[in-house]
C-alpha positions in Angstrom: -3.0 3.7 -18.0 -2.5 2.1 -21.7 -4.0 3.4 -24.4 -6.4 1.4 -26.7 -3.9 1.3 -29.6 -1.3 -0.7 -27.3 -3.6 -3.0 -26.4 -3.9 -6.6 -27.4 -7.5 -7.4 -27.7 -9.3 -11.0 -28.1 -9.8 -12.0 -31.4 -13.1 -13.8 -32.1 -13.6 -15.8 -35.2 -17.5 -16.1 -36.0 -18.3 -19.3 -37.6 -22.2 -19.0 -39.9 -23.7 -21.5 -41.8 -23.1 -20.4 -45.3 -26.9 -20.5 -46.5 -29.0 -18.2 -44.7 -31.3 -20.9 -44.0 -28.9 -23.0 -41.8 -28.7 -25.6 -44.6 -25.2 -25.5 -45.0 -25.0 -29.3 -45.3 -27.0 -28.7 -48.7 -24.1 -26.4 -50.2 -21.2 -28.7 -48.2 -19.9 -31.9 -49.5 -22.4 -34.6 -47.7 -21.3 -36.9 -45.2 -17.8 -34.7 -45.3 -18.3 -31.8 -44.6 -20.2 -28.4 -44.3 -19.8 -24.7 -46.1 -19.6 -22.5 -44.3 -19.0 -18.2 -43.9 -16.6 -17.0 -41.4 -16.2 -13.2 -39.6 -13.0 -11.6 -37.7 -14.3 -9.9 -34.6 -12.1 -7.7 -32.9 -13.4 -4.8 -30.2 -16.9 -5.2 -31.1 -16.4 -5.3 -35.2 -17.0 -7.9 -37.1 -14.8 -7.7 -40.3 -15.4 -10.1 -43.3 -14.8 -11.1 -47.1 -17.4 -11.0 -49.8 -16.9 -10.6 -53.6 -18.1 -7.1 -55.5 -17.0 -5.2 -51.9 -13.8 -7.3 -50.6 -13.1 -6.6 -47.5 -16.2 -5.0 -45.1 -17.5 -4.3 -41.2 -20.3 -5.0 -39.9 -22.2 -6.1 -36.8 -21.2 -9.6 -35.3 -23.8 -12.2 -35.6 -25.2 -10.1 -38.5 -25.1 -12.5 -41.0 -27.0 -15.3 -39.6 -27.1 -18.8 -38.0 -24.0 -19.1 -36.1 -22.5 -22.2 -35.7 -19.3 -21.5 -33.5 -17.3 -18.6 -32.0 -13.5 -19.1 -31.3 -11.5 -17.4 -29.4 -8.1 -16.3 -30.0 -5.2 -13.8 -27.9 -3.6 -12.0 -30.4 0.1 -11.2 -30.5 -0.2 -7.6 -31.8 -1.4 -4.7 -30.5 -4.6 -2.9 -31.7 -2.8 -0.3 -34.2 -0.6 -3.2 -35.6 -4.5 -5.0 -36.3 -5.1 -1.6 -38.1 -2.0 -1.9 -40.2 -2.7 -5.4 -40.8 -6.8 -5.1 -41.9 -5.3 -1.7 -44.1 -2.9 -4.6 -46.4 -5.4 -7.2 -46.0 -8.0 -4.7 -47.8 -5.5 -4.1 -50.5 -4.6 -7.8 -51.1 -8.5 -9.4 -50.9 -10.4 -6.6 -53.0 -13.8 -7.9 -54.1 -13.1 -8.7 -57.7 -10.5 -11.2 -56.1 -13.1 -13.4 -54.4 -13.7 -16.9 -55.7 -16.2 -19.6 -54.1 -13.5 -22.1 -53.9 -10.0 -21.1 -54.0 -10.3 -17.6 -52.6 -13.3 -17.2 -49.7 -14.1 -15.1 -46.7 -12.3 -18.7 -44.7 -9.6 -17.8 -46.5 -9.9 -14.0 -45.1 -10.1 -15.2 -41.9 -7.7 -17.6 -41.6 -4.7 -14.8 -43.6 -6.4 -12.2 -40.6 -6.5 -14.6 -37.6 -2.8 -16.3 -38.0 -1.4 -12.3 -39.1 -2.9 -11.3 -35.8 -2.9 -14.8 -33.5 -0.2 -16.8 -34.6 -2.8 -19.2 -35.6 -4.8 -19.8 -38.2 -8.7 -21.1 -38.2 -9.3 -24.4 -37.9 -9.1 -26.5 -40.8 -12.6 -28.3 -40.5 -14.0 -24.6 -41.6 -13.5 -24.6 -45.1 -12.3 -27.7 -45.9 -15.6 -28.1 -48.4 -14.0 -25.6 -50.7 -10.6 -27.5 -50.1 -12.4 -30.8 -51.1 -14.3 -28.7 -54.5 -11.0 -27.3 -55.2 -9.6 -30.7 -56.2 -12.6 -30.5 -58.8 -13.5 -27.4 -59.7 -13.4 -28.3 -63.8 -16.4 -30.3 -62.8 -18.5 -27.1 -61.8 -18.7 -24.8 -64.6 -19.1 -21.8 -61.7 -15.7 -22.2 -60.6 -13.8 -22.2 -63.8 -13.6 -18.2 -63.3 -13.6 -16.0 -60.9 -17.5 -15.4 -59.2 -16.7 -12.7 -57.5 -20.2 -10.7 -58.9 -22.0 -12.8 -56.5 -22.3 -10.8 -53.7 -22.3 -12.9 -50.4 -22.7 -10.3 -47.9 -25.2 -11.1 -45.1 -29.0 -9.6 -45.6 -30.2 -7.2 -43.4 -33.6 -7.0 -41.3 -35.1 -5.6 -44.5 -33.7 -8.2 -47.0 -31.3 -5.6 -48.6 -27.8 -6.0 -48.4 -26.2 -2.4 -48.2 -26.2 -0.7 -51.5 -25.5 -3.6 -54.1 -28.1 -6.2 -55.1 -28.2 -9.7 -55.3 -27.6 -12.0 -57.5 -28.5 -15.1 -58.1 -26.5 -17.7 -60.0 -27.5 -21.1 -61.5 -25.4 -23.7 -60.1 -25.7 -25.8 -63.2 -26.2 -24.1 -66.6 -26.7 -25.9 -70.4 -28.9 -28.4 -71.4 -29.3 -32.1 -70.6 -31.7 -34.8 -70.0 -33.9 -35.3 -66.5 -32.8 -38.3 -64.8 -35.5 -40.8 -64.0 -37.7 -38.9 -67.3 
């Protein structure tokens, strides 16, 4: 009998809406494509990117309105998924995490392709690849947003021990249009 560390397990990459709402076609580019939040689930664990925590575990399906799961074989065997997720923590810690150019998609998809071979399909965060192109034009992105704590709310609106914030998408002053 094998022992669960020499096993190669099926690797299960969760695909959410990124608003808790479903509307991810409001936070997407329109008529392009969506935004959306993505989760590694191996044995049971779902293991994902946020800012102000980095890497974390938690339930799969926890975080919302699932759009897709996507199944992968991986090439490694369960300790080597260990050893992976154990650098992986070290090189996306939470004050690393940017909206555009460094997301829980691009958690995934450094995860999936260390463990699969293969990385997620493009289509899932190709929004932030689109916004990357002009991120000078959104004040948010010029730094790094990693305070905004993504994580998915729980039954009782909390999200573990670290509040939520909210951030203005647009900030300054300026005139209505159509006033």
């Amino acid at each position: 009998m094998r022992r669960s560390d020499d096993l190669r397990p099926e690797i299960i990459v969760n695909v959410y809406h990124a608003s808790q709402d479903g509307s991810s076609a409001a936070l997407g580019i329109p008529g392009c494509c969506g935004a959306y939040h993505t989760g590694v689930e191996i044995n049971g664990v779902e293991y994902a990117f946020a800012g102000v925590t980095g890497v974390y575990e938690c339930r799969p399906g926890e975080y919302g309105d699932m759009v897709e799961r996507i199944p992968f074989q991986s090439i490694i065997s369960n300790a080597d998924i260990k050893k992976v997720l154990d650098t992986l923590r070290r090189s996306f810690p939470g004050d690393s995490y940017h909206l555009i150019l460094n997301n829980c998609n691009n958690f995934s998809d450094t995860f999936t392709n260390a463990c699969t071979g293969t990385g997620i399909p493009g289509w899932i965060n190709r929004g932030a690849w689109w916004l990357s192109w002009f991120k000078c034009c959104f004040p948010l992105f010029e730094g790094n947003n990693s305070a905004v704590d993504r994580r998915p709310l729980l039954a009782d609106n909390s999200s573990r021990d670290v509040p939520r914030q909210m951030t203005p998408l647009f900030v300054g002053e300026g005139t209505p249009l159509g006033g």
